[in-house]
C-alpha positions as CSV (number, residue, x, y, z in Angstrom):
1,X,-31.3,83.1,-22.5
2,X,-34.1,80.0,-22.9
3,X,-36.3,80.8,-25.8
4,X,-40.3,80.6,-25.1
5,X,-42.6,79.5,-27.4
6,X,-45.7,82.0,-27.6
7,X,-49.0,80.7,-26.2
8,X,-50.6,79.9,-29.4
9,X,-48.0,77.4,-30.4
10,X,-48.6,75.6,-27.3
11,X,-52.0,75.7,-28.2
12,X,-51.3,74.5,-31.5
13,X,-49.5,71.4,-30.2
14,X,-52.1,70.6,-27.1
15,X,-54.7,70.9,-30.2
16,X,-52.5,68.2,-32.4
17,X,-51.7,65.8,-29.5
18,X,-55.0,65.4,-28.8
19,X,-56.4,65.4,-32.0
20,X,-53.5,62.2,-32.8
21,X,-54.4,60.2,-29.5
22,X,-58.1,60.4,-30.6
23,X,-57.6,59.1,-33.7
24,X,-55.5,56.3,-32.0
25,X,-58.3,55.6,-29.9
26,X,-60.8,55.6,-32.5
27,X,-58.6,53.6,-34.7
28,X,-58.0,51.1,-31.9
29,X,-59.2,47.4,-32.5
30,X,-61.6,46.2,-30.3
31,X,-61.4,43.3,-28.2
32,X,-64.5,41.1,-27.5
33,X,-64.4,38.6,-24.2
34,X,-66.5,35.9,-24.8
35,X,-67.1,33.3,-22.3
36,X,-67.7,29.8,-23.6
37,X,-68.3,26.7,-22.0
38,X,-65.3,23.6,-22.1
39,X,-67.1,21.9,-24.6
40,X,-67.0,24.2,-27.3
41,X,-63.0,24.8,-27.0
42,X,-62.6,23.2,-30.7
43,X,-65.6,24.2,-32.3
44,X,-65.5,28.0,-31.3
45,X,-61.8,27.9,-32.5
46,X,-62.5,27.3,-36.1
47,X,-65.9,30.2,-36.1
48,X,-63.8,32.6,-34.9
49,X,-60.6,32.3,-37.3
50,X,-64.1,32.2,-40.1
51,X,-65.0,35.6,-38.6
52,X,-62.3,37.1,-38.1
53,X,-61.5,36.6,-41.4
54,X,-64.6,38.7,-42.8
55,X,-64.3,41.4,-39.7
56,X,-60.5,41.7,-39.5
57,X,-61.1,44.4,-37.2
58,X,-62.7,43.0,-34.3
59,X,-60.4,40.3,-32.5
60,X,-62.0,37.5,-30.2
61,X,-60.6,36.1,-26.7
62,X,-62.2,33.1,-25.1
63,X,-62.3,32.6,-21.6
64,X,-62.8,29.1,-21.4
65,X,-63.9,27.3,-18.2
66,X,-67.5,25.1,-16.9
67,X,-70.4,27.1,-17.9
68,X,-71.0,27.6,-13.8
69,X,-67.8,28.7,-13.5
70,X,-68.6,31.1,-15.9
71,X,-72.1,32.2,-14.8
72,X,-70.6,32.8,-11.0
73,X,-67.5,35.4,-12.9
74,X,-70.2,37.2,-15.0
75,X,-72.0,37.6,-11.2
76,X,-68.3,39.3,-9.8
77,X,-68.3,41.7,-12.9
78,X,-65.7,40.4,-14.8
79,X,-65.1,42.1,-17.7
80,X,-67.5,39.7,-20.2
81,X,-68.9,40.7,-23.3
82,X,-70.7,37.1,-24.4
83,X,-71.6,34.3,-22.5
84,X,-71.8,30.8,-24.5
85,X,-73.3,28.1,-22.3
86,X,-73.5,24.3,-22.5
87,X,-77.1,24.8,-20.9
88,X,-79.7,27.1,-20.8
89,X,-80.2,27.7,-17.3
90,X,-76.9,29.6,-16.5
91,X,-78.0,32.3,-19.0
92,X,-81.4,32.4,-17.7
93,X,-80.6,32.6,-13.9
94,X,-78.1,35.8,-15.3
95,X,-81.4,37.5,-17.1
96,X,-83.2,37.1,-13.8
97,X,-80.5,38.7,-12.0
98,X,-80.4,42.0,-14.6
99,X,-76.8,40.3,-16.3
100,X,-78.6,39.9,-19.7
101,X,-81.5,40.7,-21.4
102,X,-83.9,37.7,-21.8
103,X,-85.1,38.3,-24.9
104,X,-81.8,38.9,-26.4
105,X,-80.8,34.5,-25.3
106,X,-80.6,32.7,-28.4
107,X,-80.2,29.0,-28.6
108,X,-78.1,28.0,-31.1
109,X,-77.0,24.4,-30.9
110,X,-78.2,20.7,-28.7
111,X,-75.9,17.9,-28.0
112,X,-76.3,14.4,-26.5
113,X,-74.7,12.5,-23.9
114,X,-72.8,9.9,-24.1
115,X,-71.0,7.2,-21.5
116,X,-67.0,6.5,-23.0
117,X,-64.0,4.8,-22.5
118,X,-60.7,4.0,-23.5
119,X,-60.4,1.7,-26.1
120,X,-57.6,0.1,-24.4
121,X,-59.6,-0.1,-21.1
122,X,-60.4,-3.2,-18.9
123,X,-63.0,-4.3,-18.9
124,X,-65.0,-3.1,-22.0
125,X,-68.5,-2.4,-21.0
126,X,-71.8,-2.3,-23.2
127,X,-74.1,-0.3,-21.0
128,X,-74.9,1.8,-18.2
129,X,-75.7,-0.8,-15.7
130,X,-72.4,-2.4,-16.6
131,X,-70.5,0.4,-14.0
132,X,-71.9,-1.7,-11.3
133,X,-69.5,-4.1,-11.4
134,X,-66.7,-4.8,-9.0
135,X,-64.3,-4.5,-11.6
136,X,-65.1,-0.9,-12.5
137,X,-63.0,1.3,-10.2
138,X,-63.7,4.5,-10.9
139,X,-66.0,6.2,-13.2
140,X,-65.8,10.3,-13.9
141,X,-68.7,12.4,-14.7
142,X,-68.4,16.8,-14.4
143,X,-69.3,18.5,-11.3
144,X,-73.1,18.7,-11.5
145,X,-73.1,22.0,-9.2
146,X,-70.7,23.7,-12.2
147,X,-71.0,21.5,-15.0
148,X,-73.7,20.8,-17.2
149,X,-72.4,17.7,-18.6
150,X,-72.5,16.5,-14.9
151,X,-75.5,17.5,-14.3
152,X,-76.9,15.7,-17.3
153,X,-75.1,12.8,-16.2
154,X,-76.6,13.2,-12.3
155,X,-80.4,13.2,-14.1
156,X,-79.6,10.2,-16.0
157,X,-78.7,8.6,-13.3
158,X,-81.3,9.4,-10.6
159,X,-83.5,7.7,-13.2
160,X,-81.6,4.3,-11.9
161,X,-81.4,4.6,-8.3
162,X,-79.9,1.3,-7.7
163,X,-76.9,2.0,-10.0
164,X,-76.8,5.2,-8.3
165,X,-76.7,4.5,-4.8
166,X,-74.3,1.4,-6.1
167,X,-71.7,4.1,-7.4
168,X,-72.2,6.4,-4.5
169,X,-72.0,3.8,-1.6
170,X,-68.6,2.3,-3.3
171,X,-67.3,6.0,-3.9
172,X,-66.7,4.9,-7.4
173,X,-67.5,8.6,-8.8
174,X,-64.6,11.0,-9.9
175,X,-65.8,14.6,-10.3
176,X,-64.0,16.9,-12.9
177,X,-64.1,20.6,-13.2
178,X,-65.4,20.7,-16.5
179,X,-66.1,18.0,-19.4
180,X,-63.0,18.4,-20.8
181,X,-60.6,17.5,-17.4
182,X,-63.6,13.8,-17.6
183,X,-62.3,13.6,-21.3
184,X,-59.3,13.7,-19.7
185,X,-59.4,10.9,-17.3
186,X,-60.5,8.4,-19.8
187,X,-58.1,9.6,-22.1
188,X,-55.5,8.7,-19.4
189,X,-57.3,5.6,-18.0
190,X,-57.3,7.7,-14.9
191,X,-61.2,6.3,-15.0
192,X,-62.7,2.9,-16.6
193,X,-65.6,5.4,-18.0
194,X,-66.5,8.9,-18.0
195,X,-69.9,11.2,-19.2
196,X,-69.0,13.4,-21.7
197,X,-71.0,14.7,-25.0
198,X,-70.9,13.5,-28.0
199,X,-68.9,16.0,-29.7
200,X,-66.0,15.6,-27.2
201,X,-65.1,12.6,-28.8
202,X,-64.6,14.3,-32.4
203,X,-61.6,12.9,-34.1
204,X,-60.7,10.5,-30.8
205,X,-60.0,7.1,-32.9
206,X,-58.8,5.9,-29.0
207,X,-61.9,6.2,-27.5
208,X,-65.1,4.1,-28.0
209,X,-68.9,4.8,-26.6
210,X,-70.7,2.5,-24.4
211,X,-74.3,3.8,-24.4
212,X,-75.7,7.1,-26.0
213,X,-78.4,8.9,-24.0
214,X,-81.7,10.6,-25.7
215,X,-83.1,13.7,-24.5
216,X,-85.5,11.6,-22.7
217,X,-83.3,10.4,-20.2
218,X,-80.9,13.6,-19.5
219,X,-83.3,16.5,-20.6
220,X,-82.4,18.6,-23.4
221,X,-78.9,20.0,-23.8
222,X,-79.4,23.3,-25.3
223,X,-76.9,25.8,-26.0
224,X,-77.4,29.4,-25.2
225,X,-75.9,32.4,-25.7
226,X,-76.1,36.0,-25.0
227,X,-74.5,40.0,-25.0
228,X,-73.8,40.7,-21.1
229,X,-75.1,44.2,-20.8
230,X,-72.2,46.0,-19.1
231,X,-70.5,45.3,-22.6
232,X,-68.8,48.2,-23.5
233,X,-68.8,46.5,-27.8
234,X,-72.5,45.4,-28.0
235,X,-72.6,46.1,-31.8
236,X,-69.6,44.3,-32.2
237,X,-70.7,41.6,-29.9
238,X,-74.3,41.2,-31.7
239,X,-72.3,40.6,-35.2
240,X,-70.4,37.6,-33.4
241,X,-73.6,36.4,-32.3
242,X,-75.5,36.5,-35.1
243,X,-72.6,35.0,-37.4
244,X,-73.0,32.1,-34.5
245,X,-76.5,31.7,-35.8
246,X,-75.7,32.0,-39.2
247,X,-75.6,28.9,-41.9
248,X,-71.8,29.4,-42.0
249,X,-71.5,28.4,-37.9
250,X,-74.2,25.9,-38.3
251,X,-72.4,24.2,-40.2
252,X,-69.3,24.0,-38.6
253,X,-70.9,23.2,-35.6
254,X,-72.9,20.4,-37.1
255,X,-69.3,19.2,-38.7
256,X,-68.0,18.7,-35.1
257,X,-71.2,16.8,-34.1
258,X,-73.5,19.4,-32.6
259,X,-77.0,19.3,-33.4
260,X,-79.0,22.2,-34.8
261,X,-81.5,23.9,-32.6
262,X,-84.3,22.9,-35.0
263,X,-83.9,19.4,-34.7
């Protein structure tokens, strides 16, 4: 004989189950996706362990690549909450195509260019012009279709149009994928000199720099950043931002070498 429960226990229990996997749901800690570009790998490690801290609740994941590279996975609807750029025009060309809100981009550090190398590399040069020579084998800037930093770099150049054809013509020029992989290559000697910015040598006692570039000469390298507005946490999302442009971010960013949007 199988025992049957009567309707209104079922009811009961339907009743409870949900109730339980609501509050699970509700109690469920979010997970923002923010996008940043390869240069801020270090910096945007230390802000986020300082947030977390204060919002325990809300846990960060980077997705970490060239601020193009970014832009272009933002445009195939990846599942982005926060875009951090090494440039301004990424986020921009995403508010003209309805990603983000323009008036919701905030700027929130500059950095400068700078040419490095090894300290252990032959032959140690002193300036720009010095990649001419015919002992300089290669020489590594980013991908200026994908990476700001190598775009920078490409303006700076164009400005010397000898040097550039020069470098060109003599296929000294090794492209990386993002700052990081042209950090890399001088790291490595892989490349006699590379274009990075000036907070990707933070802490690097092995490498030196040849020639820091003003704003002049490359533009001005702004940072931007901005909610994408598919996110599904934009409260959430508006907190990490705003603790970005807060005095405690500020300064760590100005600790690692960045320069404050006011300056």
């Amino acid at each position: 004989m199988k025992f049957k429960l009567p309707y209104f226990i079922w009811g009961l229990i339907t009743t409870l189950v949900i109730g339980l996997c609501s509050c699970t749901l509700g109690n469920s800690q979010p997970t923002l996706v923010v996008a940043i570009a390869a240069s801020l790998t270090d910096v945007m490690a230390e802000i986020r362990a300082e947030f977390q801290a204060q919002h325990p609740d809300i846990s960060i994941q980077f997705n970490t690549a060239a601020s193009g590279t970014l832009q272009r996975q933002i445009e195939q609807q990846a599942p982005i909450d926060i875009f951090a750029s090494a440039a301004l025009e990424p986020v921009e060309s995403l508010a003209q195509k309805g990603f983000v809100e323009t008036e919701a981009i905030r700027i929130f550090a500059k950095n400068q260019l700078v040419l490095i190398q090894n300290q252990q590399s032959q032959p140690q040069l002193n300036h720009l012009e010095d990649l001419a020579d015919e002992d300089v084998p290669k020489v590594a800037l980013g991908n200026p279709k994908t990476v700001p930093a190598g775009k920078y770099a490409a303006n700076l150049l164009e400005k010397y149009p000898q040097l550039y054809e020069t470098l060109e013509q003599s296929q000294k020029l090794v492209f990386g994928e993002n700052v990081r992989q042209v950090l890399t290559y001088v790291q490595n000697q892989s490349v006699t000199a590379g274009f990075v910015y000036q907070t990707d040598i933070f802490q690097q006692s092995n490498l030196r720099v040849i020639e820091s570039f003003s704003p002049e000469l490359t533009d001005s390298i702004l940072y931007a950043i901005a909610p994408i507005k598919t996110s599904l946490h934009q409260s959430q999302g508006q907190l990490f931002i705003d603790f970005i442009l807060g005095q405690q971010s500020q300064a760590i960013l100005q600790k690692y070498g960045f320069l404050s949007p006011r300056d």
